[in-house]
C-alpha positions, 0 to 999 in steps of 0.5 A: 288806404288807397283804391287802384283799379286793374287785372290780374291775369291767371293762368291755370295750368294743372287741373288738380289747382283749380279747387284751390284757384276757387278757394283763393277766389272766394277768400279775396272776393271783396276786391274781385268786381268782375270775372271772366274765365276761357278753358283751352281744351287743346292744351289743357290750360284755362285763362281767367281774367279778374276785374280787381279794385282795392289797395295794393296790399290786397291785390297783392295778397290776392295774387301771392296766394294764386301765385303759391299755387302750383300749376298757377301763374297769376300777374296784375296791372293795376292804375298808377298811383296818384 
């Protein structure tokens, strides 16, 4: 399969999620390369930007189980396919 590079970007925004956050994180750590996170204590919500590289149906696993979560809105870009 084909390797992309790109970002998902996730936005958590209900507290009780983030165990759950951390759970999908470390079940798709083979295509997270780089990690950043950034709480907002003035409106509860906390920003996380992920550095991903691996095949679209991967990706796309990732960011499906982020975005079953509740309280969790996750989208990705990732490198055109060429």
């Amino acid at each position: 399969m084909e390797q992309r590079i790109g970002v998902v970007a996730i936005v958590v925004s209900d507290k009780s999620a983030v165990s759950s956050v951390q759970a999908v994180l470390s079940a798709h750590c083979q295509v997270i390369a780089g990690r950043m996170g950034i709480p907002s204590h003035e409106n509860e919500k906390n920003v996380i930007a992920l550095i991903v590289k691996g095949s679209v149906e991967d990706i796309s696993a990732l960011t499906g189980a982020l975005g079953r979560i509740v309280g969790v809105q996750a989208k990705s870009v990732l490198t055109a396919n060429k």
